[in-house]
C-alpha positions as CSV (number, residue, x, y, z in Angstrom):
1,X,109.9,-11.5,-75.4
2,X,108.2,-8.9,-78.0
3,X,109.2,-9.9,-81.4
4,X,109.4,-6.2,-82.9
5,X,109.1,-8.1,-86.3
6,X,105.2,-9.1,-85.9
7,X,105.1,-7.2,-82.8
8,X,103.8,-10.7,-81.2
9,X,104.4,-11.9,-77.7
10,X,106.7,-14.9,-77.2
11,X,108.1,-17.4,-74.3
12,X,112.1,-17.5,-74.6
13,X,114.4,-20.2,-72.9
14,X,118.0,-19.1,-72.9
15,X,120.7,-21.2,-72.3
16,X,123.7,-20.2,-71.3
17,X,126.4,-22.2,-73.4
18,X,130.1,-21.6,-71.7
19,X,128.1,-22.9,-68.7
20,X,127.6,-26.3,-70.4
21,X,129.7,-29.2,-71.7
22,X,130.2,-30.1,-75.5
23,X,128.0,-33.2,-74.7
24,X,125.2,-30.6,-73.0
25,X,125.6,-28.4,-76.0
26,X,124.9,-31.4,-78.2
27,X,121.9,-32.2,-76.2
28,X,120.8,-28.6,-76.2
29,X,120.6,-28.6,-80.2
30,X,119.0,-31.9,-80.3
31,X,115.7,-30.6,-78.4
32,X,115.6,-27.6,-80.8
33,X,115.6,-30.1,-83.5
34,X,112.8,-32.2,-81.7
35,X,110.6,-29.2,-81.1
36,X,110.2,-27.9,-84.6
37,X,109.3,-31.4,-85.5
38,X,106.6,-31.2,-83.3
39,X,102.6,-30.7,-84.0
40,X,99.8,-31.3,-81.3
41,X,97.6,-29.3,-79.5
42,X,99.0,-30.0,-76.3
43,X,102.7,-29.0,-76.8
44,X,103.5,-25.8,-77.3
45,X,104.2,-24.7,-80.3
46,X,108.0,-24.1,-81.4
47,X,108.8,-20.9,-83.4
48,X,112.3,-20.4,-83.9
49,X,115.9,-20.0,-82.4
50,X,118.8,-18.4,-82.5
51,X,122.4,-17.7,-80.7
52,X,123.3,-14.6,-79.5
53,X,126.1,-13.9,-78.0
54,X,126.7,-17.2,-75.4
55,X,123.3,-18.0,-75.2
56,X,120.9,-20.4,-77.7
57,X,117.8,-18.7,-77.5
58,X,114.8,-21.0,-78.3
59,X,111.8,-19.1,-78.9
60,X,108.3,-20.7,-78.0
61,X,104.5,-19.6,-78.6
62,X,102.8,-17.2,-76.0
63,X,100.7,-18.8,-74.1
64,X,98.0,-16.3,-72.7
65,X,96.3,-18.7,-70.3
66,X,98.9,-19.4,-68.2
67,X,101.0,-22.6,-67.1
68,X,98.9,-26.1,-66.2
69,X,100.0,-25.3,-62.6
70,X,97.9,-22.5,-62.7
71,X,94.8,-24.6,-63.3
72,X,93.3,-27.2,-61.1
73,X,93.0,-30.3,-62.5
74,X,89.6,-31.5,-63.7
75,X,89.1,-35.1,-64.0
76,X,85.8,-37.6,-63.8
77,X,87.8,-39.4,-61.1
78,X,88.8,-35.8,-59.2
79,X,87.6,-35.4,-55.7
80,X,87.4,-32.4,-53.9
C-alpha cells in the first residue's frame, strides 16, 4: 500500500473481523500492541493501524529486498 501522506511504500495485513471470534479479535489487538513495542533489526518494523470498515489494517515497513524465502541461506555450516 502507497501511503499518499509521505507517498511511501508500505506492507498491509488486513484482517477481516466478522470472520473472527471476540477471543480472535482480542488476540488480533494484542499483536498490534506487541509490534509497536518492538525494536530490532531483524523484525520488521511496525508503523501503524487502523480499522476500516470490518477489517484491522496493520501497517508494516516496506521491505525492498524481498522475503527470507527469497534468499538462500548462508551459513558456515551450509553445504551445497
Amino acid at each position: 500500500a502507497k501511503d499518499r501522506r509521505n507517498n511511501r511504500w508500505y506492507c498491509m495485513k488486513q484482517i477481516q473481523l466478522e470472520a473472527h471470534t471476540e477471543e480472535e479479535r482480542r488476540q488480533a489487538d494484542e499483536e498490534v500492541y506487541m509490534l509497536s513495542s518492538l525494536d530490532h533489526p531483524g523484525i520488521v518494523r511496525y508503523h501503524e493501524h487502523f480499522v476500516h470498515e470490518d477489517s484491522l489494517c496493520v501497517v508494516m515497513h516496506y521491505c525492498e529486498g524481498g522475503d527470507l524465502s527469497q534468499h538462500p541461506k548462508r551459513s558456515p555450516r551450509a553445504t551445497l
